[in-house]
C-alpha positions as CSV (number, residue, x, y, z in Angstrom):
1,X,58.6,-69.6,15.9
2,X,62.1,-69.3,15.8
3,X,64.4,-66.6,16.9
4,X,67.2,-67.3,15.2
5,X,67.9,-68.0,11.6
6,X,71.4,-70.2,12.4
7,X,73.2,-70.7,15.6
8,X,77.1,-71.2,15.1
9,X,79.3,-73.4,17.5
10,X,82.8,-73.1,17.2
11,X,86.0,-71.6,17.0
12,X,86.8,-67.7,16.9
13,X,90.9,-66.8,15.9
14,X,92.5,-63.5,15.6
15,X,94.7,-63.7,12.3
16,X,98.1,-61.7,12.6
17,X,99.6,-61.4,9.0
18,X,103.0,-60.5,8.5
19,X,103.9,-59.8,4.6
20,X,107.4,-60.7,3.7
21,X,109.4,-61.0,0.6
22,X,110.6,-64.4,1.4
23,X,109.9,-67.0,4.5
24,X,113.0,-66.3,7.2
25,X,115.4,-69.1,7.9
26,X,115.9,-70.9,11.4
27,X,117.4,-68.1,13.3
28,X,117.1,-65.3,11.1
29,X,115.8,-62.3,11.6
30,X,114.1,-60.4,8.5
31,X,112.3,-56.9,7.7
32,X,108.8,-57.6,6.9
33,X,106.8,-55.1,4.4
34,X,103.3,-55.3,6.0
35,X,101.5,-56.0,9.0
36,X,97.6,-56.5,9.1
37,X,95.2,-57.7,11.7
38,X,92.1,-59.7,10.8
39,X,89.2,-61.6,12.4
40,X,88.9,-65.3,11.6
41,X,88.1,-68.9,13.2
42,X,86.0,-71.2,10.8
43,X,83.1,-71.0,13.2
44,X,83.0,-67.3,13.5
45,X,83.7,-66.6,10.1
46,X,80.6,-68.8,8.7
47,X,78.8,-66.7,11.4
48,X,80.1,-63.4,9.5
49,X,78.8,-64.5,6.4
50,X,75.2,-65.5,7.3
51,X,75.2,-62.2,9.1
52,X,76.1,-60.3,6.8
53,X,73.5,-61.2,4.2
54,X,70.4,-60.6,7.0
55,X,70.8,-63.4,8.9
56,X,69.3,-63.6,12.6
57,X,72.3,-65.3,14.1
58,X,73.8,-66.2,17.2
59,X,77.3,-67.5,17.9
60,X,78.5,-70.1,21.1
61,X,82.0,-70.0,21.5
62,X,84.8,-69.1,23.9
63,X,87.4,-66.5,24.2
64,X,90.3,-65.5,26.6
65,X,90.3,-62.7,28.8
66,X,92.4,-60.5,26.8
67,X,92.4,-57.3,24.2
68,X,91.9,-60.0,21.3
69,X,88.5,-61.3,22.8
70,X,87.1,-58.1,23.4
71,X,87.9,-56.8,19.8
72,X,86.5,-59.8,19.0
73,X,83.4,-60.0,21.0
74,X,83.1,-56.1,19.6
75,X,83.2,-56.8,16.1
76,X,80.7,-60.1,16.3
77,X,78.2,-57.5,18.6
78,X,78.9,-54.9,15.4
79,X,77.5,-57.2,13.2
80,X,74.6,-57.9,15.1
81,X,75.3,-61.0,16.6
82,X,73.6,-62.5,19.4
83,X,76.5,-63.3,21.8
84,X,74.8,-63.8,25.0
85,X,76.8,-67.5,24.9
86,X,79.7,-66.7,24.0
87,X,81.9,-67.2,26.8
88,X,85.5,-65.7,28.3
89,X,88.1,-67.7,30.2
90,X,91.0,-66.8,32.2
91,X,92.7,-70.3,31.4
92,X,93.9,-69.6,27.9
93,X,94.3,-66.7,25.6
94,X,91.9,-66.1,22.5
95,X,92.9,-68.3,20.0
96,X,95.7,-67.0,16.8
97,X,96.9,-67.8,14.0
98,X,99.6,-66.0,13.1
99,X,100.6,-65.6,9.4
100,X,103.5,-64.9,7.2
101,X,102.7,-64.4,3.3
102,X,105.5,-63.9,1.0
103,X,105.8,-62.1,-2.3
104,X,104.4,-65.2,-4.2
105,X,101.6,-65.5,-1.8
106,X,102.8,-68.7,-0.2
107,X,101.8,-68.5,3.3
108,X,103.0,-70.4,6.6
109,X,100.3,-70.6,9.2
110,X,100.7,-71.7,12.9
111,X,97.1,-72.0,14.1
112,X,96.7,-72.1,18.5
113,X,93.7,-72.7,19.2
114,X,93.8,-71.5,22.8
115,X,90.7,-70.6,24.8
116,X,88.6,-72.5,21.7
117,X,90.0,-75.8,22.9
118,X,88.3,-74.8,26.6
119,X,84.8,-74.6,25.0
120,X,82.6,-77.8,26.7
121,X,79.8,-79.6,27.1
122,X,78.5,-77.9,30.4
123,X,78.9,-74.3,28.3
124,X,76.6,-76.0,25.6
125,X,74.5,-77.1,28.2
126,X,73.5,-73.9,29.0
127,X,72.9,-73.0,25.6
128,X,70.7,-75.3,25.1
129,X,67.9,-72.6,24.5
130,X,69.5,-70.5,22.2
131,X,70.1,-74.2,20.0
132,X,66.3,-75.2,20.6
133,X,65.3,-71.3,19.1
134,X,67.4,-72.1,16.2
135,X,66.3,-73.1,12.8
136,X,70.0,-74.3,11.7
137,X,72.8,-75.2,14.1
138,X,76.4,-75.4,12.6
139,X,79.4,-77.0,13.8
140,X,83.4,-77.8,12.7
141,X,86.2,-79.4,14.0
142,X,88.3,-76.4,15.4
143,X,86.7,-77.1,18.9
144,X,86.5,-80.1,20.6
145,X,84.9,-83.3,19.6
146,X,82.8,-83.8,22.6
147,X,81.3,-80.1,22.2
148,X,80.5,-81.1,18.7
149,X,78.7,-84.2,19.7
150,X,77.0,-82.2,23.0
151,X,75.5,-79.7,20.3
152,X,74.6,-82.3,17.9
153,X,72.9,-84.2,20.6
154,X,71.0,-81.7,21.9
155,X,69.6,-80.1,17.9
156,X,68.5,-83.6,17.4
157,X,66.6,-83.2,21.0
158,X,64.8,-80.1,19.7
159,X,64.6,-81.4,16.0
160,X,66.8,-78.5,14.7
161,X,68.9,-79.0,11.5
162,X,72.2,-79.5,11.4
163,X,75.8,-79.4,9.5
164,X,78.8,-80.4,10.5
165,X,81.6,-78.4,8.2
166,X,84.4,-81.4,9.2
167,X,87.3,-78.9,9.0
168,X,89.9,-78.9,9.8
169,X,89.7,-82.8,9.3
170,X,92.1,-85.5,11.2
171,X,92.3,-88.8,11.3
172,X,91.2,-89.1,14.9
173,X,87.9,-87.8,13.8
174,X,85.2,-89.4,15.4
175,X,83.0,-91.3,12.8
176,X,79.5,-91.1,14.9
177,X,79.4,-88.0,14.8
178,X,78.1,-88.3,11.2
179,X,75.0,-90.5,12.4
180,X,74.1,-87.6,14.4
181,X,74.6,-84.7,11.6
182,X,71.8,-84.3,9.3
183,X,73.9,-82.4,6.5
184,X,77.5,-83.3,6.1
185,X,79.8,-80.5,4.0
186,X,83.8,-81.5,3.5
187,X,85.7,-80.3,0.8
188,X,87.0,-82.7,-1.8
189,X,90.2,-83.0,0.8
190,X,88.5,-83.7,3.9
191,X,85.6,-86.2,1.8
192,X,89.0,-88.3,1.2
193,X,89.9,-88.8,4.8
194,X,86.3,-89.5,5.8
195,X,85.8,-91.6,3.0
196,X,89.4,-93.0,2.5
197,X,89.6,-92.8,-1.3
198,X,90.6,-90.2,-3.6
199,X,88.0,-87.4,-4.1
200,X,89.6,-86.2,-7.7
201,X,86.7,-86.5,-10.4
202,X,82.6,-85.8,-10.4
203,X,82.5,-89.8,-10.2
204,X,84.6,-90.0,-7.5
205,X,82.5,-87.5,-5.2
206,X,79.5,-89.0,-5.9
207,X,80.9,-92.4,-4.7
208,X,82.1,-90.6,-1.8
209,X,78.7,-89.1,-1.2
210,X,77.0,-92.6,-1.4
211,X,79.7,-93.3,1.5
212,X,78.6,-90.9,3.4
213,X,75.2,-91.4,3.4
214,X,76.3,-95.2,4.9
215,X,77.9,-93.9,7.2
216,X,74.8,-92.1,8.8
217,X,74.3,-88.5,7.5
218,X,70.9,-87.5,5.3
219,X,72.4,-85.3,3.3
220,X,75.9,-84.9,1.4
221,X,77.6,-82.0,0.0
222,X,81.2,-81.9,-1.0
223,X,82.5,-78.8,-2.5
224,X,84.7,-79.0,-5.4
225,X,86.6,-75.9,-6.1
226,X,86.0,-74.1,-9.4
227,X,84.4,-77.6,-10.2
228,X,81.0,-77.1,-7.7
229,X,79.7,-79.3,-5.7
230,X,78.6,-82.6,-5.7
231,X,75.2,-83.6,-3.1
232,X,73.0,-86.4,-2.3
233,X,70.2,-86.3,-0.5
234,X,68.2,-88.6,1.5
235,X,66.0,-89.8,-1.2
236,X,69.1,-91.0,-3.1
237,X,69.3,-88.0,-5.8
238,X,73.2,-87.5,-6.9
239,X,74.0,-84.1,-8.5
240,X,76.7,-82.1,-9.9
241,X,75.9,-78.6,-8.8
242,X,78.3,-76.2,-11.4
243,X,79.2,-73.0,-11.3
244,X,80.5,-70.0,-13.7
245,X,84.2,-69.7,-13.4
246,X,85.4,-66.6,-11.0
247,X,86.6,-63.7,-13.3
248,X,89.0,-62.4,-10.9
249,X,90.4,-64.4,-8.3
250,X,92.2,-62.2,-5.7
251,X,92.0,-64.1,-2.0
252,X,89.9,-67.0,-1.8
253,X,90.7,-67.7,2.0
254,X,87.6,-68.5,3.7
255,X,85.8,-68.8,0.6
256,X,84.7,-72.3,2.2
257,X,83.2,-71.3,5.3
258,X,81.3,-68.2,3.3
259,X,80.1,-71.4,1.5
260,X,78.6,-72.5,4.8
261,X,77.5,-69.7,6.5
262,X,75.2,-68.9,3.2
263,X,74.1,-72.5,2.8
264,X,72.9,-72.6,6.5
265,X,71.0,-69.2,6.1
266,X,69.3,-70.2,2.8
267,X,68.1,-73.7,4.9
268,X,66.8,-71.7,7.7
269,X,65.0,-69.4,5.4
270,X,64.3,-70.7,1.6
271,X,62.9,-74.2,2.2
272,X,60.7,-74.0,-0.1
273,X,64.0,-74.0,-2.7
274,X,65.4,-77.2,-3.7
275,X,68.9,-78.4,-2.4
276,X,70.7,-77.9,-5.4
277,X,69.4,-74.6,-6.0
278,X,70.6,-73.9,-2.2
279,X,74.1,-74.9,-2.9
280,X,74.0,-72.9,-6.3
281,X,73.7,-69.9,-4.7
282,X,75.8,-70.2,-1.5
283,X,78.2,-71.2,-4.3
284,X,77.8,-67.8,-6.0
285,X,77.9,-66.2,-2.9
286,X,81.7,-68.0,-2.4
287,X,82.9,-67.5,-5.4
288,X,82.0,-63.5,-5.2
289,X,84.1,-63.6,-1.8
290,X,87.5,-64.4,-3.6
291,X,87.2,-61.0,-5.6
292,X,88.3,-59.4,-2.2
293,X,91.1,-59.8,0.1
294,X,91.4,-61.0,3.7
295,X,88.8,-63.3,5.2
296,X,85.6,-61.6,6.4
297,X,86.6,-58.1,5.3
298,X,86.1,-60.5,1.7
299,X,82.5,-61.4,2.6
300,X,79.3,-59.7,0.6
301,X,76.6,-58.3,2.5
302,X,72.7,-58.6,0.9
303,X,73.4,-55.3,-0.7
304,X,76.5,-56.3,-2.4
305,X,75.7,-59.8,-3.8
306,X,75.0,-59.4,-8.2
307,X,71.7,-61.3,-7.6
308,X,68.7,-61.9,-5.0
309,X,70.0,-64.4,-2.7
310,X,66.0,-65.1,-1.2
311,X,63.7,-64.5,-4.3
């Protein structure tokens, strides 16, 4: 049996928001109105989520040795994370991504990825038990690419499921790593790259999910906004998965990897539902996120969700 409901691999940032009026000039110094600290990192945030609504999870990544890795590792242990692999370096500090939102709510983001970028194959090595015990192993793209492949090598070993959540997307993205993903989830944004084509209508996702499939995953999911999801799974079903239109909309940054983190807890534990029904409700689950500000302070717990996410 397993032990864990999902395993996360990847990246864990400390988000430092400055609110401004307007964006300062080169050389300028301005007066800000607000300061706020937050926990993100794609990887860590999906991680939040699935925790969050009862998941038994556990989280592989790296942090520096610093104040912002132990507030980090603190809050992941708070929310009952397994972090027995999550490593600390003296080599880099924990990764940022410092923020500056103006009165429109533009933002400028400088993202350094620091001690996530140290994060390699001979630390996924030996976490290779903690990925056999799994049930669902997730990856992205905010580590590197050989860590991705490492863990995606070694879940196909064991015959665990996995995603790969190709975000933040690049063109230097390495293409096998699809053959060896069972589940691929981009946005409509990062389907284009993959795909190179325009991702703009229902048709055009589900020509990009036929793509992907070619190119070697089982299963394809792109997200489309306030338009749903498109997937396609391995016995060639195409379908447009809708969903009610959000009736307030007040931050919907990280809505996509709340997205994720559902999705790969409903895998690990409601097999029995169908895929589309899967995506439904991690969509639902999303779209309640955006009613909140900030990132994971945004993210429903079990208790807080306006439905049964496992009946």
């Amino acid at each position: 049996m397993s032990k864990f409901d999902v395993c996360i691999v990847g990246s864990c940032n400390v988000d430092l928001i400055s609110y401004v009026n307007r964006t300062p000039k080169i050389g300028e110094t301005i007066e800000g109105n607000k300061f706020e600290k937050g926990f993100g990192g794609k990887g860590a945030n999906q991680c939040v989520q699935a925790a969050k609504l009862g998941g038994k999870v556990a989280m592989i990544g790296k942090l520096g040795d610093d104040v912002f890795g132990q507030e980090y590792l603190d809050n992941l242990k708070k929310l009952g994370v397994n972090t027995d692999h999550m490593f600390v370096t003296n080599e880099a500090a924990t990764g940022v991504a410092p923020i500056i939102v103006d009165k429109e709510g533009r933002n400028s983001i400088i993202v350094i990825l620091g001690a996530n970028l140290l994060l390699n194959e001979d630390d996924i090595q030996k976490a290779e038990d903690i990925i056999r015990q799994s049930k669902v192993v997730v990856c992205q793209l905010e580590i590197r690419q050989e860590t991705v492949m490492k863990t995606l090598e070694i879940a196909r070993k064991h015959s665990v499921l996995t995603i790969l959540n190709p975000a933040p997307m690049s063109e230097k993205f390495d293409r096998s790593l699809l053959k060896l993903a069972d589940v691929i989830c981009p946005n409509q944004t990062e389907a284009e790259i993959l795909c190179d084509r325009t991702v703009d209508t229902i048709e055009d996702a589900k020509h990009a999910c036929k793509k992907l499939l070619e190119l070697g995953s089982r299963i394809a999911i792109i997200t489309m906004g306030d338009q749903g999801a498109i997937i396609l799974d391995q016995n060639g079903q195409c379908e447009h998965v809708e969903i009610e239109k959000c009736s307030s909309v007040c931050d919907s940054t990280g809505a996509g990897d709340s997205f994720v983190g559902t999705l790969a807890l409903l895998m690990a534990r409601q097999e029995n539902l169908s895929l589309k029904e899967q995506v439904k409700r991690a969509c639902r689950v999303a779209s309640q996120s955006v009613e909140k500000k900030g990132t994971q302070t945004s993210y429903p717990t079990k208790d807080e969700l306006r439905f049964n996410l496992f009946e």
